[in-house]
C-alpha positions in Angstrom: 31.1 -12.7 0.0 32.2 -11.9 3.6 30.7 -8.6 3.7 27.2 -10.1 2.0 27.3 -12.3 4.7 27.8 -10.2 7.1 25.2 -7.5 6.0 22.8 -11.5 5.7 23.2 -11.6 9.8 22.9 -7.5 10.5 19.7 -7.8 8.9 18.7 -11.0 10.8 19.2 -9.0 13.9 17.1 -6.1 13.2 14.5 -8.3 11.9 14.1 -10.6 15.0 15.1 -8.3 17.8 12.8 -5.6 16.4 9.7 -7.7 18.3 11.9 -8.6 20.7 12.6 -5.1 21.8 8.5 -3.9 21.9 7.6 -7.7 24.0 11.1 -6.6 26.5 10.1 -2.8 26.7 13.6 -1.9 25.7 14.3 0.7 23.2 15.4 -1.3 20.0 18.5 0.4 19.2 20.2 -0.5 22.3 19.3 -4.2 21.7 20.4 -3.5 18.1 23.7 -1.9 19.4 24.5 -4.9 21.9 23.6 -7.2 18.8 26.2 -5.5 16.7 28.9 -6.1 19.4 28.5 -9.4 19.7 28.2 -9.9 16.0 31.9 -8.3 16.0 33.1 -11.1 18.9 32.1 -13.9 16.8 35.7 -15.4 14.9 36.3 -14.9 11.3 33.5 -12.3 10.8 34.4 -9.8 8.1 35.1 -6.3 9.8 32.9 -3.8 7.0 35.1 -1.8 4.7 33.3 1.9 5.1 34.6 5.0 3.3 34.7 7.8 5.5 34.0 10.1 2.8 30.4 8.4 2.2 29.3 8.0 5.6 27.4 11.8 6.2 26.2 12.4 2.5 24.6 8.6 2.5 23.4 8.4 6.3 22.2 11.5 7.2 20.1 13.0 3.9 17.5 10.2 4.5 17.5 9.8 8.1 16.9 13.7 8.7 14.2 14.1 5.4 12.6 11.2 7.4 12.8 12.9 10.6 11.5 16.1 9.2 8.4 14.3 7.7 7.0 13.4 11.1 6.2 16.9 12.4 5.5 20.1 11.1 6.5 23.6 11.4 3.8 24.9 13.7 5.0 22.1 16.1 8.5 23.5 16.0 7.1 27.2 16.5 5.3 26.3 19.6 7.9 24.8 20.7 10.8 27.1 19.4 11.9 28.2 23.0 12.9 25.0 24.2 14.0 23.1 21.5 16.3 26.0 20.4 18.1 26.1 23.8 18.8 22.6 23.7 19.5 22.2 20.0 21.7 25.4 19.3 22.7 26.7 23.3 23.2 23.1 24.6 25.3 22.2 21.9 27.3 24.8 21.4 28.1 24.6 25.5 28.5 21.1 25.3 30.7 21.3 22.6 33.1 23.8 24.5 33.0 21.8 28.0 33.6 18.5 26.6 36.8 20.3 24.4 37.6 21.8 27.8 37.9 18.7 29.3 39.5 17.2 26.5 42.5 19.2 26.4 43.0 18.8 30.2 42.7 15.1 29.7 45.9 15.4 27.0 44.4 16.5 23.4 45.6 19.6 21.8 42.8 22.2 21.5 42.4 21.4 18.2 41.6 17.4 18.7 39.6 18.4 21.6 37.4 20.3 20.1 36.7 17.9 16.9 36.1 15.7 19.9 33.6 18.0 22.0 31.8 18.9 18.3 31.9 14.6 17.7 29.6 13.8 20.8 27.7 16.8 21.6 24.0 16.1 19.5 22.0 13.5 21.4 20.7 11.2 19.5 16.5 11.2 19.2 15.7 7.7 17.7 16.0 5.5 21.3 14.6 8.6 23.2 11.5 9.2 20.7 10.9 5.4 20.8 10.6 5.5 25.0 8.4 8.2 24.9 6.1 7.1 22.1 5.9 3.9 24.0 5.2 4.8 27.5 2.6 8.0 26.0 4.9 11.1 27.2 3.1 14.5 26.3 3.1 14.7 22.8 5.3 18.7 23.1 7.6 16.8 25.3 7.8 14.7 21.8 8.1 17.3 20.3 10.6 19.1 21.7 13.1 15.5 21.8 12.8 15.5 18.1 12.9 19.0 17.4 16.2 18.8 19.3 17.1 15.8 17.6 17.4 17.2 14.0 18.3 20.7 14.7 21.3 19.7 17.2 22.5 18.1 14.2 22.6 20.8 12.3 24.5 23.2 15.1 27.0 20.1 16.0 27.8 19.5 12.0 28.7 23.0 11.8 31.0 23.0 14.5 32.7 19.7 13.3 32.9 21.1 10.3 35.2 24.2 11.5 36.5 22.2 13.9 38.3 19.7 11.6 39.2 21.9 9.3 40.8 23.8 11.9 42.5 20.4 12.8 43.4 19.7 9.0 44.3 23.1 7.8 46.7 23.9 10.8 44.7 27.7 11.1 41.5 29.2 11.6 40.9 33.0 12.6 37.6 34.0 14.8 36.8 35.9 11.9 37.3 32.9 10.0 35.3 30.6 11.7 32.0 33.1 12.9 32.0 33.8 8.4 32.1 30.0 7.7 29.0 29.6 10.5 26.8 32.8 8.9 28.0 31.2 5.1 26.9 27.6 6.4 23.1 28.2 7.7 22.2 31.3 5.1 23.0 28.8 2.0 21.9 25.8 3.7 18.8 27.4 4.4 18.5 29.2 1.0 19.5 26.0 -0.7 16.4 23.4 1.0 13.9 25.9 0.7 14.7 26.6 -3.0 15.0 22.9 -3.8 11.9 22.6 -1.7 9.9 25.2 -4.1 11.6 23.3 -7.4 10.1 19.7 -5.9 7.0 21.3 -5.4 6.7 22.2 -9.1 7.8 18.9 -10.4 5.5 17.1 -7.8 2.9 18.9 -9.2 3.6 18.6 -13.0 4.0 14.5 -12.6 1.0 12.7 -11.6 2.8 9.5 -11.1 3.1 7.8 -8.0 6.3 6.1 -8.7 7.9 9.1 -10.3 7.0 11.3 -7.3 8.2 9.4 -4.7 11.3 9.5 -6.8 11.6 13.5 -6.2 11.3 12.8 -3.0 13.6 10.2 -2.8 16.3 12.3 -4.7 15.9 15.8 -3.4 17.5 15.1 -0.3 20.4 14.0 -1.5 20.4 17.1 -3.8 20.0 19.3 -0.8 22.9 17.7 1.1 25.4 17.7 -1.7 24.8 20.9 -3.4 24.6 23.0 -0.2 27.9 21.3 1.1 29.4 22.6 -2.5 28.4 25.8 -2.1 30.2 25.6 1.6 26.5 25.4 3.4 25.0 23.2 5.9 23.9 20.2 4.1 21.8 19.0 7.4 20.1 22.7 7.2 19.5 22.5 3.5 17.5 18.9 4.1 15.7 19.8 7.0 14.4 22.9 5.3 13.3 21.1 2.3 12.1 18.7 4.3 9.5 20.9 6.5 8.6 23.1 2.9 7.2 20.3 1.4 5.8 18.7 5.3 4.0 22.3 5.6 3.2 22.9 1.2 4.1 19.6 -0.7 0.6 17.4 0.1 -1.7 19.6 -2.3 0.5 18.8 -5.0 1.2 14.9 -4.7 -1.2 12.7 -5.9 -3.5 10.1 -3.5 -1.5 7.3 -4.7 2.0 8.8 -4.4 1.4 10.0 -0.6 0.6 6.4 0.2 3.8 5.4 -1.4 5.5 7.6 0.1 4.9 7.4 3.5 6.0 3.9 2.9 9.4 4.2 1.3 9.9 6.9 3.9 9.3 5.2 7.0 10.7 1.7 5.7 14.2 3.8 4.8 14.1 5.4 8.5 14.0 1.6 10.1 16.3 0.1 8.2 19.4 2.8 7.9 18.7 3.6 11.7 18.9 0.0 12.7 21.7 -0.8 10.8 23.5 2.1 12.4 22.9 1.0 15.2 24.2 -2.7 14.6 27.1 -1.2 13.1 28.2 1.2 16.3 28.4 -1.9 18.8 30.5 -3.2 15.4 32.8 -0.7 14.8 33.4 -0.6 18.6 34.7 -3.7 18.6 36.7 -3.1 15.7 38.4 0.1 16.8 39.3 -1.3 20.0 40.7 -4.4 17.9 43.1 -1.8 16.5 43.7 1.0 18.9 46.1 0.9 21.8 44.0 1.5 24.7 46.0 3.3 27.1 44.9 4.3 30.6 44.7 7.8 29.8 42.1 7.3 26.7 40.3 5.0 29.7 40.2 7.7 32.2 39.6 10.5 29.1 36.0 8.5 27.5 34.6 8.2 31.1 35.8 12.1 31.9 34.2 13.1 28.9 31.0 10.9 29.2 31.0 12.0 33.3 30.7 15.9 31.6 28.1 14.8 28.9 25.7 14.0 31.6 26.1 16.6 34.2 26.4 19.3 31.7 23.2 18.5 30.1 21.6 18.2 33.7 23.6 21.7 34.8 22.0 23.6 31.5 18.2 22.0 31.7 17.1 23.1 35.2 18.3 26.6 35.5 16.8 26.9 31.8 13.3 26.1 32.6 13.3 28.1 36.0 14.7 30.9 33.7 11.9 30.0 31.8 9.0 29.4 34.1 9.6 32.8 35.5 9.8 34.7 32.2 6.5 32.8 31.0 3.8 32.8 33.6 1.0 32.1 31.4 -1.6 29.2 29.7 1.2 28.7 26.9 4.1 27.7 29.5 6.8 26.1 28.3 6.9 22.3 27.5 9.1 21.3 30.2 7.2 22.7 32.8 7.9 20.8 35.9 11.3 18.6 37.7 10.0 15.5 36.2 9.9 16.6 32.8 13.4 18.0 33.3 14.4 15.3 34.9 13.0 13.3 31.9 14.8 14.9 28.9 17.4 15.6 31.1 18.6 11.9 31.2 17.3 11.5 27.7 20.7 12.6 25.8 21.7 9.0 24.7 24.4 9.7 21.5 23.8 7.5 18.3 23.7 8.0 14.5 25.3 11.7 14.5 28.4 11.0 16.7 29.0 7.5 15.1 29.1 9.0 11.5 31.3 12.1 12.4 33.6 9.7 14.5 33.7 7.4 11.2 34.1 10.2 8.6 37.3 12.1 10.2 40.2 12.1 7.5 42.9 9.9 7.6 45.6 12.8 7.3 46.3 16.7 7.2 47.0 18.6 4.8 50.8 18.7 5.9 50.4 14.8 5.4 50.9 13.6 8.6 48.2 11.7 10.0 45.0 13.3 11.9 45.7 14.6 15.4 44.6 11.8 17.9 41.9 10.4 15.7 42.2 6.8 17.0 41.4 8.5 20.7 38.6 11.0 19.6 36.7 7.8 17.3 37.4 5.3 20.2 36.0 8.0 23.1 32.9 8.7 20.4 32.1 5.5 20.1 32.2 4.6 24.1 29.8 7.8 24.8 27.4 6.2 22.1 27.4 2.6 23.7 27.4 3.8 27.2 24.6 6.2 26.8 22.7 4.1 24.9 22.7 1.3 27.1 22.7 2.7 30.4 20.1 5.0 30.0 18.1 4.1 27.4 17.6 1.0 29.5 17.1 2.8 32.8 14.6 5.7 30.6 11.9 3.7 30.6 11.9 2.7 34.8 12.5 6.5 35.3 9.2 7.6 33.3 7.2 5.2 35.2 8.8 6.5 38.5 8.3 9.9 37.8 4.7 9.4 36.8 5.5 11.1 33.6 2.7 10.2 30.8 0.1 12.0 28.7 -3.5 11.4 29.3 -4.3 12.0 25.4 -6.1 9.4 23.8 -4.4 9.3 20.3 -7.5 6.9 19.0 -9.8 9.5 20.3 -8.2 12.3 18.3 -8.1 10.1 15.2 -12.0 9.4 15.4 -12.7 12.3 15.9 -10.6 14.3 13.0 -11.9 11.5 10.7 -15.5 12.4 12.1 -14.5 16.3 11.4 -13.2 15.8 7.8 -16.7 13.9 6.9 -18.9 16.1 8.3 -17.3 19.0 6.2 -17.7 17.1 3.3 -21.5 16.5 3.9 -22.0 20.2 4.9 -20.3 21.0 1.2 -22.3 18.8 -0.7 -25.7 19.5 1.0 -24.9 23.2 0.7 -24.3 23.3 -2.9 -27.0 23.5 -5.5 -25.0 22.2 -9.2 -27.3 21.4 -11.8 -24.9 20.5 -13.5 -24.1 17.1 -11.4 -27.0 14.5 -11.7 -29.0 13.8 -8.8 -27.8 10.0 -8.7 -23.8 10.9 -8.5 -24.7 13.4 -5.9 -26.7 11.1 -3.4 -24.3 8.2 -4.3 -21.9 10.4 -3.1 -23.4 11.5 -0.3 -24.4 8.2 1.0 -21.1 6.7 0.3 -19.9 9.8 3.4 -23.0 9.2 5.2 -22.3 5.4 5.8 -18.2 6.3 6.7 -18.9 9.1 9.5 -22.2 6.2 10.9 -19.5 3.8 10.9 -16.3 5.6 12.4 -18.6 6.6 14.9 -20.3 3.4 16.2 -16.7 1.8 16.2 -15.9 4.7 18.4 -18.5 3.7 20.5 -17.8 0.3 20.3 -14.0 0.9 21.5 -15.2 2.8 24.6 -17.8 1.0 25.5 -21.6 1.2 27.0 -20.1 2.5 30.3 -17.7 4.8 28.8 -14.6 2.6 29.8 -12.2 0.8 27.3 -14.3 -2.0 25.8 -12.6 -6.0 25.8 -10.5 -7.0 22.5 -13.6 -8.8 20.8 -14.2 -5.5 18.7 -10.2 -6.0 17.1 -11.1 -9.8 17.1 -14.3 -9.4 15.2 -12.8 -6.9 12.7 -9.6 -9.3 12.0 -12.1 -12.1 11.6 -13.7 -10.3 8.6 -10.9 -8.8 7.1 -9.7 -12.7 7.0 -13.0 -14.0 5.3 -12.6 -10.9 2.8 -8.8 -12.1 1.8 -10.2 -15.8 1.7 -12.6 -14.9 -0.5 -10.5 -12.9 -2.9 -7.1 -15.4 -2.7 -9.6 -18.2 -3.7 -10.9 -16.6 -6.9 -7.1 -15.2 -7.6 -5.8 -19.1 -7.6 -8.6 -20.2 -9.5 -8.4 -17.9 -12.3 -12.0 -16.4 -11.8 -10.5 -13.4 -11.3 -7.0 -11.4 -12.6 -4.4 -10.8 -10.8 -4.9 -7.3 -11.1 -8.7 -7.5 -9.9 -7.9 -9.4 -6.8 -4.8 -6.6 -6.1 -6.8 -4.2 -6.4 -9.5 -5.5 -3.7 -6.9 -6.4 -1.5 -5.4 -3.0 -1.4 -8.8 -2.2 -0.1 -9.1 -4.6 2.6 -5.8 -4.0 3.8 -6.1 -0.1 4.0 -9.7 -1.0 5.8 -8.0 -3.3 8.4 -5.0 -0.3 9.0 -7.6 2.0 9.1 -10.1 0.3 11.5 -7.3 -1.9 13.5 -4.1 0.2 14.0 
């Protein structure tokens, strides 16, 4: 009951301080993180009893399918350049300075580099939410989440060797550089085969709630069977992730893309903001347990000290190295000091490092307990908090400093894609000359595309305005008014009985799509 009621006030949390967070301007999962540590102060609360075995195979299939679902591959390929130097070279040096620093702080090499694998991915939830907010260059986007996922998938790897260098006692070169080839060629191979096999069950089912179910399960699938076969389980999602972003759609019906997108984005909110809850938690709780000596002090701020300066120390040589090589209209996404300095100070640690920290084993396989685990969890968890509060409350002040921000108008782009995809669907039907569809379905048709492009294009015009300029709110007001009189009209005749449940359900659907459509 302790742990029901505990999970009652998480959710609470997330629920109320979701708002909170877009009225403040703060990235939600640092309010979500402070949340969870005063949650922890409060007397009597039950401390959560996680199984460290769970934490990566339940966390991270959903939260990187979701990620993956949000971009595509041409995105990535434009971007390949930078997001590979931060996701694979960044890492990878990050991993070796922090381990560096580590073992002169104390650790043996083999704790200290669990530890530098543990906190090297930044985390691209908080960042992502910043820029989305404040309207940062949609490649600059791009390129956090790209190094989002993929850092993932280089840091897991190197956990992955690292603590089983830690457990096992021994672990060649050779060893090691096999296990890494082993771990992306089958984690690859396995998401992209999966990938292929959801494809042709997607396109066999015809069933909304059934195909959302692949999608649902694949994941998981992808994860555990690539792990099995000694893989990269983060690899294996995020390729099946972007096979079916890039060739799923043709095969999933209307009504199951809808769905969906819901489930999807509804499972990235919640598991993300409970993480994030939980990390302020299991702060508290570690520290609760852990004698914190003056050495594991000095050792989390040495280690957070070398998270941010050697981020900063491999982003600006890499984009003058960069800028140099590429002189030309396709220059790389980071193309100036405030952009650098932008992602630069946008490595805030999260979900990653909090679930590695968590999911270290208790012991070795000599039996005696894992090297230092109490220092490398506590230090992990620090470097998440600290980032995540102190810059990811100071992100936001630095964009608007810098003058960083995009110029795109995103409602533009939508209007005018919408106006695209009509007009080819007029030019098809005009075009072709088949007898063998009466002339009443074809102009019924015709008009119902007609009336949608007239439409989408005087709200357009509305929104802008006779001058040009952003029009006042009383376009939004007027639209919300009708939508209102619609759902009056159809709630009335659902109580009544004039009308079934179903009926009035179905309308609804309509008007609620219409007032996404016209008001988001």
């Amino acid at each position: 009951m302790g742990e029901l009621l505990l999970l009652g006030a998480l959710l609470v949390g997330v629920v109320v301080l979701t708002p909170v967070s877009d009225r403040l301007g703060v990235p939600q999962p640092v309010l979500l993180t402070v949340y969870g540590l005063g949650v922890a102060l409060v007397p009597g609360v039950a401390q959560p009893s996680l199984d460290p075995s769970l934490i990566l195979p339940v966390l991270l299939p959903p939260l990187l399918f979701a990620a993956s679902q949000r971009t595509t591959v041409g995105e990535f390929r434009e971007s390949a350049r930078p997001i590979l130097l931060l996701a694979v070279g960044l890492t990878v040096a990050t991993t070796a300075v922090v381990a560096v620093v580590a073992h002169a702080g104390g650790l043996p090499w083999a704790a200290a580099w669990v530890l530098g694998a543990v906190v090297s991915p930044p985390d691209p939830v908080a960042a992502t939410a910043v820029a989305r907010r404040l309207r940062l260059p949609a490649r600059m986007v791009t390129v956090l989440e790209g190094e989002g996922m993929f850092n993932d998938a280089t840091a897991l790897v190197l956990y992955q060797v690292a603590v089983a260098a830690a457990v096992t006692g021994a672990l060649s070169a050779a060893a090691a550089s096999l296990e890494l080839l082993l771990a992306v060629v089958v984690g690859v191979g396995v998401g992209l085969a999966l990938g292929w096999l959801a494809q042709v069950a997607l396109t066999a089912l015809h069933d909304a709630p059934s195909e959302t179910t692949v999608t649902v399960v694949m994941p998981f699938v992808a994860y555990l069977g690539a792990e099995h076969l000694h893989g990269s389980g983060v690899l294996a999602v995020l390729a099946l992730g972007l096979y079916l972003r890039s060739y799923g759609h043709p095969a999933v019906t209307a009504q199951g893309w809808l769905l969906g997108r819901a489930v999807w984005n509804y499972v990235d909110f919640i598991l993300s903001s409970l993480t994030f809850t939980l990390i302020g938690f299991e702060l508290t709780t570690v520290l609760s347990h852990t004698d914190t000596s003056a050495g594991t002090v000095w050792l989390a701020v040495a280690v957070l000290v070398t998270l941010v300066l050697s981020r900063a120390a491999w982003m600006y040589p890499a984009v003058a190295i960069a800028r140099a090589l590429q002189r030309r209209a396709d220059a790389p996404v980071v193309h100036g000091w405030r952009e650098t300095t932008v992602v630069t100070w946008a490595g805030m640690r999260g979900v990653v490092t909090v679930a590695t920290a968590l999911a270290l084993p208790q012991v070795v396989d000599s039996g005696a307990g894992f090297p230092h685990r109490s220092e490398i969890v506590l230090v992990g968890l620090a470097c998440v908090l600290v980032t995540l509060v102190l810059q990811g409350l100071t992100l936001s002040p630095l964009v608007r400093a810098l003058g960083v921000g995009s110029a795109d108008d995103d409602g533009s782009a939508v209007a005018e894609l919408r106006a695209r995809a009509a007009e080819a669907v007029l030019q098809d039907l005009r075009s072709v000359d088949d007898t063998s569809v009466p002339e009443g379905v074809r102009r019924a048709v015709l008009l119902q595309y007609e009336s949608y492009a007239r439409a989408q294009q005087a709200l357009s015009d509305a929104r802008r305005g006779p001058d040009g300029q952003a029009a006042p709110d009383q376009l939004e007001l007027l639209l919300e008014r009708a939508s209102e009189v619609e759902r009056t009209v159809v709630l009335q005749a659902r109580r009544s009985g004039e009308v079934s449940s179903e009926t009035a359900d179905e309308v609804l659907r309509d008007i609620e799509a219409r007032a996404v459509r016209d008001l988001d």
